[in-house]
C-alpha positions in Angstrom: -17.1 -138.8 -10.8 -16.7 -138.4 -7.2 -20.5 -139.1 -6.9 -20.6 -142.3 -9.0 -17.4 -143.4 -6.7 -19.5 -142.9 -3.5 -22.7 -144.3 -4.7 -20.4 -147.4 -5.6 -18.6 -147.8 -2.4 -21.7 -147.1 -0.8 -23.7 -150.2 -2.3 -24.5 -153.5 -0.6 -22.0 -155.0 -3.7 -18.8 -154.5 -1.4 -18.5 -155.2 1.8 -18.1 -152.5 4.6 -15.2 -153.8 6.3 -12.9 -153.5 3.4 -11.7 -156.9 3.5 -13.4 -157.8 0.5 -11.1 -157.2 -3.1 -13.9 -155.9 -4.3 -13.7 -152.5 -1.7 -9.8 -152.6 -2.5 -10.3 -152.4 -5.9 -12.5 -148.8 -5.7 -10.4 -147.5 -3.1 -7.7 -148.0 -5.5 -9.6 -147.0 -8.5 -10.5 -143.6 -6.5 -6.5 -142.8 -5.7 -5.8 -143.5 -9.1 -8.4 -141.4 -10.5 -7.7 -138.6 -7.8 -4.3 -138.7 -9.7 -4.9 -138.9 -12.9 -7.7 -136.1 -12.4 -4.9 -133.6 -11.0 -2.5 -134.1 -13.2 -5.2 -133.2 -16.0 -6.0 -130.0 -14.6 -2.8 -129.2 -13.6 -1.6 -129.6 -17.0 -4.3 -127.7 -19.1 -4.3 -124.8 -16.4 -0.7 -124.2 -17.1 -1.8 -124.7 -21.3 -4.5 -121.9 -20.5 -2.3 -119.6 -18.4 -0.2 -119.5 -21.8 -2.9 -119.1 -23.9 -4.1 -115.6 -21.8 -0.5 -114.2 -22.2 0.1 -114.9 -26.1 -3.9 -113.6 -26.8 -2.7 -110.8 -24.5 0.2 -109.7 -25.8 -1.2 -110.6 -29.7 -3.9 -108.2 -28.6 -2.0 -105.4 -28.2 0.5 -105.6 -30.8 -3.0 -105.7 -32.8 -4.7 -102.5 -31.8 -1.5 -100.6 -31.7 -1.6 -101.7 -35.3 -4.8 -101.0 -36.1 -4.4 -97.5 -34.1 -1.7 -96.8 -36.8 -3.9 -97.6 -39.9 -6.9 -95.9 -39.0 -5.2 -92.6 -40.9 -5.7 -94.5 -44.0 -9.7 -94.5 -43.2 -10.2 -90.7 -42.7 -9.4 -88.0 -45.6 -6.0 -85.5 -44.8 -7.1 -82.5 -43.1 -4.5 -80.4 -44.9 -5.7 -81.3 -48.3 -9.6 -80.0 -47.3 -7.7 -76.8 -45.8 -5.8 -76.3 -49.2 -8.3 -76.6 -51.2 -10.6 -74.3 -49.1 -7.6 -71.9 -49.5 -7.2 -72.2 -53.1 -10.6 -70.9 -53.3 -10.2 -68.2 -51.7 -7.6 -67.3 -53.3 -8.9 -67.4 -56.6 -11.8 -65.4 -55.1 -9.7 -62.6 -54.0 -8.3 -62.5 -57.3 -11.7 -62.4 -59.1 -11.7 -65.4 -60.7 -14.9 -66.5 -59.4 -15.3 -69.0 -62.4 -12.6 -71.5 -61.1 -13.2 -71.0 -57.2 -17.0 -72.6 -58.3 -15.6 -75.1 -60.6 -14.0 -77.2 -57.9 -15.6 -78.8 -55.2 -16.3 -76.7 -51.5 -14.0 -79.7 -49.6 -12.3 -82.9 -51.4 -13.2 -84.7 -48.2 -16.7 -85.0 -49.9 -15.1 -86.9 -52.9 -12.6 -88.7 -51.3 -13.0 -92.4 -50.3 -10.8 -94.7 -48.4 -9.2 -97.1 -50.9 -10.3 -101.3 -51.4 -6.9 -102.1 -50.0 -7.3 -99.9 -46.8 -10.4 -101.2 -46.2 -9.6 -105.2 -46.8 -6.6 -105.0 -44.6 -8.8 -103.0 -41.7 -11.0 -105.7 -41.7 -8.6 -108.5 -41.1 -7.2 -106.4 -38.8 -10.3 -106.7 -36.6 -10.8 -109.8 -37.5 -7.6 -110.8 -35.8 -8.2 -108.9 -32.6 -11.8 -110.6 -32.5 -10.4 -114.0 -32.4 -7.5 -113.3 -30.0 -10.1 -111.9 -27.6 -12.4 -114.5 -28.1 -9.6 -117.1 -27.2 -8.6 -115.1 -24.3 -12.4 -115.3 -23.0 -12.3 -119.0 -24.0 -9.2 -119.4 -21.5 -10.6 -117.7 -18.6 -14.0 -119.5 -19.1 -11.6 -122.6 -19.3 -9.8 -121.6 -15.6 -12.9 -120.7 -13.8 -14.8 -124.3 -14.8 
């Protein structure tokens, strides 16, 4: 804008001295617009500024979330060591016929449950879009 401004104050249409209303009028036009313009960027700087500290903050409470569900995603170590004991157990009493009956771990059985996996995923999703707005507002501040 600043260019078109010159270019225009520049031209043989006004006159150099500034007498003329025409070279009033741009010089008044620039202040205005000078104004206007700084008030604009003031205003959506601020806007972005909060926009960084909510996606921040949203981020965080997000992974510590996510963090805490991942448990749900992985089978219990205990149960795999129990059942490994079990065996053994029956083993040492001679019962070989149960100790082959069951499965070596339950881990290789065990899946993570619709739910889990649903609410994991919208978990991400979340954190995705509150970093992607955060990036948004720093693109935002350095234009």
């Amino acid at each position: 804008m600043k260019q078109v401004l010159d270019v225009l104050q520049d031209s043989t249409i006004a006159s150099k001295n500034g007498k003329d209303h025409r070279s009033r009028f741009w010089g008044v036009y620039k202040r205005v617009a000078e104004e206007h313009d700084g008030e604009f960027l003031e205003r959506y700087t601020s806007d972005m500024d909060i926009v960084l500290v909510f996606s921040g903050l949203f981020s965080a409470v997000s992974t510590s979330f996510i963090v805490a569900m991942e448990a749900n995603l992985t089978p219990n170590p205990s149960d795999t060591t129990n059942a490994l004991l079990t065996q053994l157990v029956d083993i040492g009493l001679g019962n070989l016929a149960a100790a082959g009956s069951a499965p070596a771990t339950p881990a290789s059985t065990w899946s993570p449950t619709t739910t889990a996996l649903r609410i994991q995923a919208i978990a991400y999703a979340s954190l995705s879009m509150s970093l992607l707005a955060a990036f948004g507002a720093v693109l935002g501040k350095q234009w």
